[in-house]
VOSE-323566 format. One record per atom (N, C-alpha, C): residue in three letters; atom name; y, z, x; chain; residue number from 1. Coordinates in Angstrom, 3 decimals. Atoms other than C-alpha are relative to their C-alpha. Layout:
ATOM   rest   atom          Y          Z          X   kette    nr
ATOM    Ala     CA          Y          Z          X       A   NUM
...
***
This chain:
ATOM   rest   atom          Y          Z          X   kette    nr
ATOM    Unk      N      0.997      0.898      0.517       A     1
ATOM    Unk     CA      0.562    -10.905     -9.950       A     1
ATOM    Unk      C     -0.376     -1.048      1.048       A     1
ATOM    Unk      N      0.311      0.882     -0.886       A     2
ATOM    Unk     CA      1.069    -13.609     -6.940       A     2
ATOM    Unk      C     -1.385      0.894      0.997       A     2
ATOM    Unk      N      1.009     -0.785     -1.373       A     3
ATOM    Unk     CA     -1.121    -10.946     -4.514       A     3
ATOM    Unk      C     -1.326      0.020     -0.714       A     3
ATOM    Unk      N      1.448     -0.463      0.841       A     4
ATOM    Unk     CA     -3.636    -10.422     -7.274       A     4
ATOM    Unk      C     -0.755     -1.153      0.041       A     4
ATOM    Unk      N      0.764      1.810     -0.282       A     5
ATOM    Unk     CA     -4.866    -14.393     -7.551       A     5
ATOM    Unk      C      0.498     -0.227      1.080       A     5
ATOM    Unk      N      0.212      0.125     -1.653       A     6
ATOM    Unk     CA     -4.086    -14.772     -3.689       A     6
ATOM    Unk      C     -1.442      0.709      0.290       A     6
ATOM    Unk      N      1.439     -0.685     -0.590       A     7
ATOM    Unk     CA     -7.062    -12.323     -3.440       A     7
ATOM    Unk      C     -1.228     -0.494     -0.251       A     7
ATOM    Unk      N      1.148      0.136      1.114       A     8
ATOM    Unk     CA     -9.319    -13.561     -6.223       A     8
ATOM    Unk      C     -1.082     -0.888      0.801       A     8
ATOM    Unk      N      0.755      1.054     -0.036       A     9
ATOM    Unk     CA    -10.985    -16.330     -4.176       A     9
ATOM    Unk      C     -0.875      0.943      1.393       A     9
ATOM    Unk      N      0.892     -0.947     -1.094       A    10
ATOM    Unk     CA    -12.088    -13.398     -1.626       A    10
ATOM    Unk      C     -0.850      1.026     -0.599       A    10
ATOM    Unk      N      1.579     -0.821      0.201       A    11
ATOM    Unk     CA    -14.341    -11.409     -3.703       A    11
ATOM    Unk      C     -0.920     -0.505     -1.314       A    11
ATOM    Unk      N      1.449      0.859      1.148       A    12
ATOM    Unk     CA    -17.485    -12.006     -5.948       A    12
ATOM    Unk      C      0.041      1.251     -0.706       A    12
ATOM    Unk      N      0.056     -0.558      1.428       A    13
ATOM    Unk     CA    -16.812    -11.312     -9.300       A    13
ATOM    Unk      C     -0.925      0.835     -0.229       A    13
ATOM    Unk      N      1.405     -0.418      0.544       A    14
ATOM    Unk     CA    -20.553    -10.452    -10.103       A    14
ATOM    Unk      C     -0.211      1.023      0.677       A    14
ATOM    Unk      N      0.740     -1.187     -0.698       A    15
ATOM    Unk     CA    -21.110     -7.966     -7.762       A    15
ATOM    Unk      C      0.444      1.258     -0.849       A    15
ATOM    Unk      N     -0.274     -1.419      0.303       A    16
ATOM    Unk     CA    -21.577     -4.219     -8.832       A    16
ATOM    Unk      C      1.166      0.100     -0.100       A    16
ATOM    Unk      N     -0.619     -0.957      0.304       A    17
ATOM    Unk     CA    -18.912     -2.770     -7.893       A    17
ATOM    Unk      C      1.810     -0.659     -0.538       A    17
ATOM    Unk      N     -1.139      0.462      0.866       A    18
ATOM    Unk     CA    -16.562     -5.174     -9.786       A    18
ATOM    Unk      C     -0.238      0.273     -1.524       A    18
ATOM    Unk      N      0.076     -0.566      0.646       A    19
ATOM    Unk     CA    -18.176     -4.057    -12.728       A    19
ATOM    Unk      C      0.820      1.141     -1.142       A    19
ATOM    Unk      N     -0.281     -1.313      0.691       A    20
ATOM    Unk     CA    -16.536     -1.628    -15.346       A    20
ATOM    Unk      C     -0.220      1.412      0.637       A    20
ATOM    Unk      N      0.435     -1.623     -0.282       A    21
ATOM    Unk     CA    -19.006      1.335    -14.524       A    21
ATOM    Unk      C     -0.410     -0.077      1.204       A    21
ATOM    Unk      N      0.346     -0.247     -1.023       A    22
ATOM    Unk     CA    -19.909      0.427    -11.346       A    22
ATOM    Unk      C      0.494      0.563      1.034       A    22
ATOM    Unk      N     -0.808     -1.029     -1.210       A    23
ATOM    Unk     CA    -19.004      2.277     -7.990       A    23
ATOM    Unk      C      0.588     -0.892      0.899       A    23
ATOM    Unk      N     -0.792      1.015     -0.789       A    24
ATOM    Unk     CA    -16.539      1.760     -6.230       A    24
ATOM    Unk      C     -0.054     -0.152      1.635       A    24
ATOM    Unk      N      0.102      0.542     -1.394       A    25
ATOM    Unk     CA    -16.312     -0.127     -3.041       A    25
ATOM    Unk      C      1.149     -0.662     -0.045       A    25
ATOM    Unk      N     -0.864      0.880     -0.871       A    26
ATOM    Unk     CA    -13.361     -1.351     -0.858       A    26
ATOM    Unk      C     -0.099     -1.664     -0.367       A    26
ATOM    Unk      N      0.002      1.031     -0.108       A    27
ATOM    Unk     CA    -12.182     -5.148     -1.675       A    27
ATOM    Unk      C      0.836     -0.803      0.008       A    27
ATOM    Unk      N     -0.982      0.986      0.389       A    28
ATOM    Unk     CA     -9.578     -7.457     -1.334       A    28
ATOM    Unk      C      1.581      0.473     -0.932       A    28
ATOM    Unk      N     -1.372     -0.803      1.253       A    29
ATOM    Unk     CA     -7.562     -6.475     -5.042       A    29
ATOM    Unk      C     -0.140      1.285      0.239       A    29
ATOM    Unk      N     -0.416     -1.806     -0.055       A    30
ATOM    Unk     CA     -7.778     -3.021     -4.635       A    30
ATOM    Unk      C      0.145      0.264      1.198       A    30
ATOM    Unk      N     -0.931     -0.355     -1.287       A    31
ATOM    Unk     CA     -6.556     -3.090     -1.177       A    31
ATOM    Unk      C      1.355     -0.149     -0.412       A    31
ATOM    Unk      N     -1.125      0.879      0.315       A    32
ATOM    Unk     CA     -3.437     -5.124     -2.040       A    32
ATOM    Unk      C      0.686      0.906     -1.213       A    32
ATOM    Unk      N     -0.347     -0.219      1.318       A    33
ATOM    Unk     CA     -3.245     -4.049     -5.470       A    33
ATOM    Unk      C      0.954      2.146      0.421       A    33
ATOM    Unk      N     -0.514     -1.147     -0.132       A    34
ATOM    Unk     CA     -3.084     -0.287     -3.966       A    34
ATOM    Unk      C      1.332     -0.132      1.223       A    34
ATOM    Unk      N     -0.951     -0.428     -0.704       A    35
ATOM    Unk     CA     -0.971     -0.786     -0.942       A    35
ATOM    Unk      C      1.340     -0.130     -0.396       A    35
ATOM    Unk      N     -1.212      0.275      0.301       A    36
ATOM    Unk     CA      1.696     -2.637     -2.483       A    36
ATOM    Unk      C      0.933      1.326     -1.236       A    36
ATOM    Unk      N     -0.329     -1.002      0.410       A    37
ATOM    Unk     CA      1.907      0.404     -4.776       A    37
ATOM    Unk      C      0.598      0.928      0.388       A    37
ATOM    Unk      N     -0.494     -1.489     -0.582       A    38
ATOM    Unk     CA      1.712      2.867     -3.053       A    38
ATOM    Unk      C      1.850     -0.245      0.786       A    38
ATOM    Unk      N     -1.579      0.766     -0.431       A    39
ATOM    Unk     CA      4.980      0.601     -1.311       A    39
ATOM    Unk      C      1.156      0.776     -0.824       A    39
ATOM    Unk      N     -0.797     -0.016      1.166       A    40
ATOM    Unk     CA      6.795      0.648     -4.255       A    40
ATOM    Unk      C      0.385      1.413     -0.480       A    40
ATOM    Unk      N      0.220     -1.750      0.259       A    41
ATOM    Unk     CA      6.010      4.420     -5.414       A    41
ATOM    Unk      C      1.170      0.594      0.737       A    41
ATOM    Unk      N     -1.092     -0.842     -1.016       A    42
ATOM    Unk     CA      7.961      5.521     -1.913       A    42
ATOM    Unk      C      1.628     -0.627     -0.297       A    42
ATOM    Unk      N     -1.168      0.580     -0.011       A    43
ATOM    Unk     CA     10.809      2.859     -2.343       A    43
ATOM    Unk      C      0.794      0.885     -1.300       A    43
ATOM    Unk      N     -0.077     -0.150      1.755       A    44
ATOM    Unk     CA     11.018      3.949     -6.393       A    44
ATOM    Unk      C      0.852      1.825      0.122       A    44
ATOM    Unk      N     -0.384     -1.707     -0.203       A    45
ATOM    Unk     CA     11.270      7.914     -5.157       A    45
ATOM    Unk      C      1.242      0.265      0.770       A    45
ATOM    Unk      N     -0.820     -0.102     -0.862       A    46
ATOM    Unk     CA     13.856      6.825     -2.261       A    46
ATOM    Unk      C      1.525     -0.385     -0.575       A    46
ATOM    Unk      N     -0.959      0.297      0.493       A    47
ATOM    Unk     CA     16.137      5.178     -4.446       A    47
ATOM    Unk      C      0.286      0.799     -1.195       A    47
ATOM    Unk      N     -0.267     -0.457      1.464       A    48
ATOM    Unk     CA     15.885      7.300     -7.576       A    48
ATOM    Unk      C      0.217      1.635      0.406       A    48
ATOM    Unk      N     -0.744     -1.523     -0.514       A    49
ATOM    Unk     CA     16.561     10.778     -5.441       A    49
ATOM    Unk      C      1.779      0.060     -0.235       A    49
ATOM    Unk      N     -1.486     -0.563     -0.112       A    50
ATOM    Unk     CA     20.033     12.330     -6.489       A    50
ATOM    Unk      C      0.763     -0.288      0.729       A    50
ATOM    Unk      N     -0.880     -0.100     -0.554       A    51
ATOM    Unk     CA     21.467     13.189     -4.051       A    51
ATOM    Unk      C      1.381      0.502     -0.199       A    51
ATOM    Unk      N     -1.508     -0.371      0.385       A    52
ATOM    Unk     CA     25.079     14.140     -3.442       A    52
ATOM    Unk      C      0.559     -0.474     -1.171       A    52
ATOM    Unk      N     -0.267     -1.248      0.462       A    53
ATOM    Unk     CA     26.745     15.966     -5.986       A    53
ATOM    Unk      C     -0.868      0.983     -0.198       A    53
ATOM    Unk      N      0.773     -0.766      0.743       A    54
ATOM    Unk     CA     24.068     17.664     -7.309       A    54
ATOM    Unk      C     -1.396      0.667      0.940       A    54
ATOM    Unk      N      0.884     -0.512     -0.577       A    55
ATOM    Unk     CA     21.437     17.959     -4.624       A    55
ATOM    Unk      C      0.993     -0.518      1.578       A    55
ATOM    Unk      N     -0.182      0.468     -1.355       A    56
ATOM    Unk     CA     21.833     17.789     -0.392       A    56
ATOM    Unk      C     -0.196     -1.653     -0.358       A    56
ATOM    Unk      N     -0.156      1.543     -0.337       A    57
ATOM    Unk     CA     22.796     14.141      0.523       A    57
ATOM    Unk      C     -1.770     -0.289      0.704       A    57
ATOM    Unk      N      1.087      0.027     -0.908       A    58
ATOM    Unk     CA     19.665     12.182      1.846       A    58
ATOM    Unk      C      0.364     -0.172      1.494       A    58
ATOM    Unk      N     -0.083     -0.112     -1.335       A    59
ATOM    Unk     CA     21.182     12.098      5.192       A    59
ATOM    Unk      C     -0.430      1.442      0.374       A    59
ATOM    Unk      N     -0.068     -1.678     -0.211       A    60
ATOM    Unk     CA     21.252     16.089      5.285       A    60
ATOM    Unk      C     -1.542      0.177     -0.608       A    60
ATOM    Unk      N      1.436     -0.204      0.536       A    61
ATOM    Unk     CA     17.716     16.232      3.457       A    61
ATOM    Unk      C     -1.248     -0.756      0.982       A    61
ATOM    Unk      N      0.024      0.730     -1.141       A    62
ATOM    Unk     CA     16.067     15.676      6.887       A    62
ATOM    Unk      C     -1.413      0.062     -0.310       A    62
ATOM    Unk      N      1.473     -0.193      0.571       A    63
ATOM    Unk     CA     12.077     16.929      5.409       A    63
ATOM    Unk      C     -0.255     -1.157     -1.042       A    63
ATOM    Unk      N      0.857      1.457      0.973       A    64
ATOM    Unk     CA     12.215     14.085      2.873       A    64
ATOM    Unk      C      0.297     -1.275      0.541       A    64
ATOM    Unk      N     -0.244      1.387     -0.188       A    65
ATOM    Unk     CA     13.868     11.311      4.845       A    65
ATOM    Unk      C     -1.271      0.133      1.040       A    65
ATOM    Unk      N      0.660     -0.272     -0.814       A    66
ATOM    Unk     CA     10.933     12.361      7.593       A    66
ATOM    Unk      C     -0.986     -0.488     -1.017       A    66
ATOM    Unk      N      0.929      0.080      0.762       A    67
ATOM    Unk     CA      8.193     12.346      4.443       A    67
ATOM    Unk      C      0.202     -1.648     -0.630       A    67
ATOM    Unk      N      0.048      1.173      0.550       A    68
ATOM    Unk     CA      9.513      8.912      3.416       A    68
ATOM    Unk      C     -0.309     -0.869      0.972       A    68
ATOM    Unk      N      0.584      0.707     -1.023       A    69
ATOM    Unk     CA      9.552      7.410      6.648       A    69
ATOM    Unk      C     -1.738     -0.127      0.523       A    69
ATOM    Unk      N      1.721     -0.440     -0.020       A    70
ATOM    Unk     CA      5.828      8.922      6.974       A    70
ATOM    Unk      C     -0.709     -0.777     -0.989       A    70
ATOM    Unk      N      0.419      0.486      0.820       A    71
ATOM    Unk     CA      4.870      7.356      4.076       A    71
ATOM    Unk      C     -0.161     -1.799     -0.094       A    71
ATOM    Unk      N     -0.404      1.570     -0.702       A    72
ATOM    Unk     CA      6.406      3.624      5.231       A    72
ATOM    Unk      C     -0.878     -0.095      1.059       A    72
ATOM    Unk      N      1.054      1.055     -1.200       A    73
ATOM    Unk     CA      4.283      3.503      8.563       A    73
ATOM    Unk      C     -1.310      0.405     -0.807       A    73
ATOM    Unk      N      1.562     -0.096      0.420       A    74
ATOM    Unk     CA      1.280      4.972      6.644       A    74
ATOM    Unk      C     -0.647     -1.418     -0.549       A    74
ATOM    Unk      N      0.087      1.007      0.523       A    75
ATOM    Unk     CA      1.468      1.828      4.437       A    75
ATOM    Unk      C     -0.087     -1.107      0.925       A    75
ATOM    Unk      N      0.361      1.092     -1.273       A    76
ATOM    Unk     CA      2.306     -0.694      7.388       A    76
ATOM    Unk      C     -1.121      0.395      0.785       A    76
ATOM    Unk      N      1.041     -0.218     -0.364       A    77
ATOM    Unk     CA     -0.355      0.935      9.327       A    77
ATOM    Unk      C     -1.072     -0.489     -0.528       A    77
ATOM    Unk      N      1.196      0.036      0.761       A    78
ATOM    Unk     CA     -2.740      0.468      6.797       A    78
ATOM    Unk      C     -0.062     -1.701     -0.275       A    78
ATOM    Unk      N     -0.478      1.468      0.128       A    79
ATOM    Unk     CA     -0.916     -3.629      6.128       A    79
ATOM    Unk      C     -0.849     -0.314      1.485       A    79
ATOM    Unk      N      0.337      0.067     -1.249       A    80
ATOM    Unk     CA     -1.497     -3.947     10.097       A    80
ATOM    Unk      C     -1.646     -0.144      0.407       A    80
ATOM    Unk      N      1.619     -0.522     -0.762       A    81
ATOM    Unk     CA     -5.313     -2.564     10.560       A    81
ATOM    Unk      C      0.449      0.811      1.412       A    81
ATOM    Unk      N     -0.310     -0.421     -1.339       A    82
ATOM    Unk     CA     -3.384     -0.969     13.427       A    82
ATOM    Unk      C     -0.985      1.305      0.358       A    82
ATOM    Unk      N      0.520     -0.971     -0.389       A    83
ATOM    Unk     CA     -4.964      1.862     13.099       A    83
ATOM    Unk      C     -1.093      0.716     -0.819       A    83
ATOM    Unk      N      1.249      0.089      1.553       A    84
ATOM    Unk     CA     -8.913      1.728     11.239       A    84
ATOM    Unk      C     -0.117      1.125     -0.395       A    84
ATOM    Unk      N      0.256     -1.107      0.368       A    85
ATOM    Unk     CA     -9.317      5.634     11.041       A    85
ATOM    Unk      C      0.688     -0.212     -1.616       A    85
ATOM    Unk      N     -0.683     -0.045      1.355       A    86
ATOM    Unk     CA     -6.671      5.492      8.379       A    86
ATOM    Unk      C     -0.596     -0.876     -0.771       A    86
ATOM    Unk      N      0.797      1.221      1.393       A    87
ATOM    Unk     CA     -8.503      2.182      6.631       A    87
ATOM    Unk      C     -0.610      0.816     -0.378       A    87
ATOM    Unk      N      1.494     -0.784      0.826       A    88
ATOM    Unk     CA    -11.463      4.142      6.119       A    88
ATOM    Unk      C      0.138      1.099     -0.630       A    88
ATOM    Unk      N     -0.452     -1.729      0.708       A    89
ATOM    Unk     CA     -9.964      7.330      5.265       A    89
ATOM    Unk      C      0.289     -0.322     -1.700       A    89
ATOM    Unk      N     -0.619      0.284      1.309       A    90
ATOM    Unk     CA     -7.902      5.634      2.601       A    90
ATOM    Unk      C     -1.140     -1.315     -0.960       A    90
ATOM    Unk      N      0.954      0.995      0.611       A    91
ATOM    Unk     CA    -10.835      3.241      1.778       A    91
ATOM    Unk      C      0.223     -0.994     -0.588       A    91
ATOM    Unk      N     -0.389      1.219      0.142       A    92
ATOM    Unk     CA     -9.037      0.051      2.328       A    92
ATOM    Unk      C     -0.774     -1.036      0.394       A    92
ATOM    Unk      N      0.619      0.875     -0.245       A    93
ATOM    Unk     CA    -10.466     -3.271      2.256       A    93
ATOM    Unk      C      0.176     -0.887      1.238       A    93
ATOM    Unk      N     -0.398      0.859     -1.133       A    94
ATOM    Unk     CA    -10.551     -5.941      5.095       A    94
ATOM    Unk      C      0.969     -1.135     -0.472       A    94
ATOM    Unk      N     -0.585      1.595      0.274       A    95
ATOM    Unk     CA     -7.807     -8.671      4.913       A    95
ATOM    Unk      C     -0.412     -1.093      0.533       A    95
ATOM    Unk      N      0.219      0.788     -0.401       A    96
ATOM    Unk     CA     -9.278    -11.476      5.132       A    96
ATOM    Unk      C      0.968     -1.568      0.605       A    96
ATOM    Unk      N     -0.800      1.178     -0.497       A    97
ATOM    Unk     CA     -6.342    -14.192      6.008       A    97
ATOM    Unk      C      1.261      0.536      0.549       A    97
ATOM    Unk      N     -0.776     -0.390     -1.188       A    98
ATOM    Unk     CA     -4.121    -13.833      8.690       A    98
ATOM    Unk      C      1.059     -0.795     -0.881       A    98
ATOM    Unk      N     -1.383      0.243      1.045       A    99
ATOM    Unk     CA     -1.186    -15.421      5.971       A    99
ATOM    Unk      C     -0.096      0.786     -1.188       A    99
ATOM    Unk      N     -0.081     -0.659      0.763       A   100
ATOM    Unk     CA     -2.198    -13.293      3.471       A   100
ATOM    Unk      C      0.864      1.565      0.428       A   100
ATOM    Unk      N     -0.847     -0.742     -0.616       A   101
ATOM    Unk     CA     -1.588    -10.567      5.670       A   101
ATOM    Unk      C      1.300     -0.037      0.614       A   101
ATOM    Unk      N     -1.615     -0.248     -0.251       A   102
ATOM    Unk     CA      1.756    -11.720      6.897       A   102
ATOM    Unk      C      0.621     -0.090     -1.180       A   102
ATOM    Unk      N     -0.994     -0.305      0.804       A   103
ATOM    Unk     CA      2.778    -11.735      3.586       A   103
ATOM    Unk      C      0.821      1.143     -0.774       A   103
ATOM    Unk      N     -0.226     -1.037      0.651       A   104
ATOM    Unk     CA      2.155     -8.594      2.676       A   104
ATOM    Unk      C      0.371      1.019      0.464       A   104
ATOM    Unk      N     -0.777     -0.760     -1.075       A   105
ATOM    Unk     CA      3.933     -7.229      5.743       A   105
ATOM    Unk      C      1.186     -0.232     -0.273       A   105
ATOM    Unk      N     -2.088      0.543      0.579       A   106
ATOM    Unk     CA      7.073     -8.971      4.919       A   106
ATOM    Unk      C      0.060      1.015     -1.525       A   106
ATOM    Unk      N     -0.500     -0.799      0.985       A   107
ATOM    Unk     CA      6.809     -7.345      1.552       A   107
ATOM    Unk      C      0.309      1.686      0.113       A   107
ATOM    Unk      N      0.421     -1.453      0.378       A   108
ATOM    Unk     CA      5.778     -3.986      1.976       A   108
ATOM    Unk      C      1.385      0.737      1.151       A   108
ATOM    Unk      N     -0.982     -1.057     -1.018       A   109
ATOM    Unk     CA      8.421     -3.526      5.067       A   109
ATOM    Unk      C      1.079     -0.873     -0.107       A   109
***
């Protein structure tokens, strides 16, 4: 909820594509709102895997600790702007404050 009103004062309500039915466009909360998700999602899957007894240990399960790690720089990448192909691909918004964005580096990593 703190990231969600951190954002609020960076986009205009009124426009389209804040709308209900309107289309969507890249902004602020739905950058945030998705990355920190998508965060969470990988952490949620990393901690809630088995593991030894019942399945390979995650040390020995070398394709998912590879797919999780993949999944961690995708997200910092995308926190960063390091690398815009991926913004646009994933049709992330611009961060506008250089403290907003360090915060949501500290979180997400």
């Amino acid at each position: 909820m703190y990231w969600q009103n951190a954002t609020v004062p960076f986009v205009n309500t009124t426009a389209e594509e804040m709308q209900p039915d309107g289309d969507f466009a890249p902004n602020v909360i739905n950058t945030v709102v998705f990355l920190l998700n998508t965060a969470m999602q990988v952490s949620v899957f990393a901690v809630n895997y088995g593991g030894w007894p019942h399945m390979e240990s995650l040390k020995q399960n070398k394709k998912l600790v590879y797919g999780l790690g993949l999944a961690y720089a995708a997200v910092w990448l995308a926190v960063t702007d390091a690398f815009p192909p991926l913004n646009d691909g994933l049709e992330v918004g611009f961060h506008p404050l250089i403290s907003l964005n360090n915060g949501s580096r500290g979180f997400c990593c």
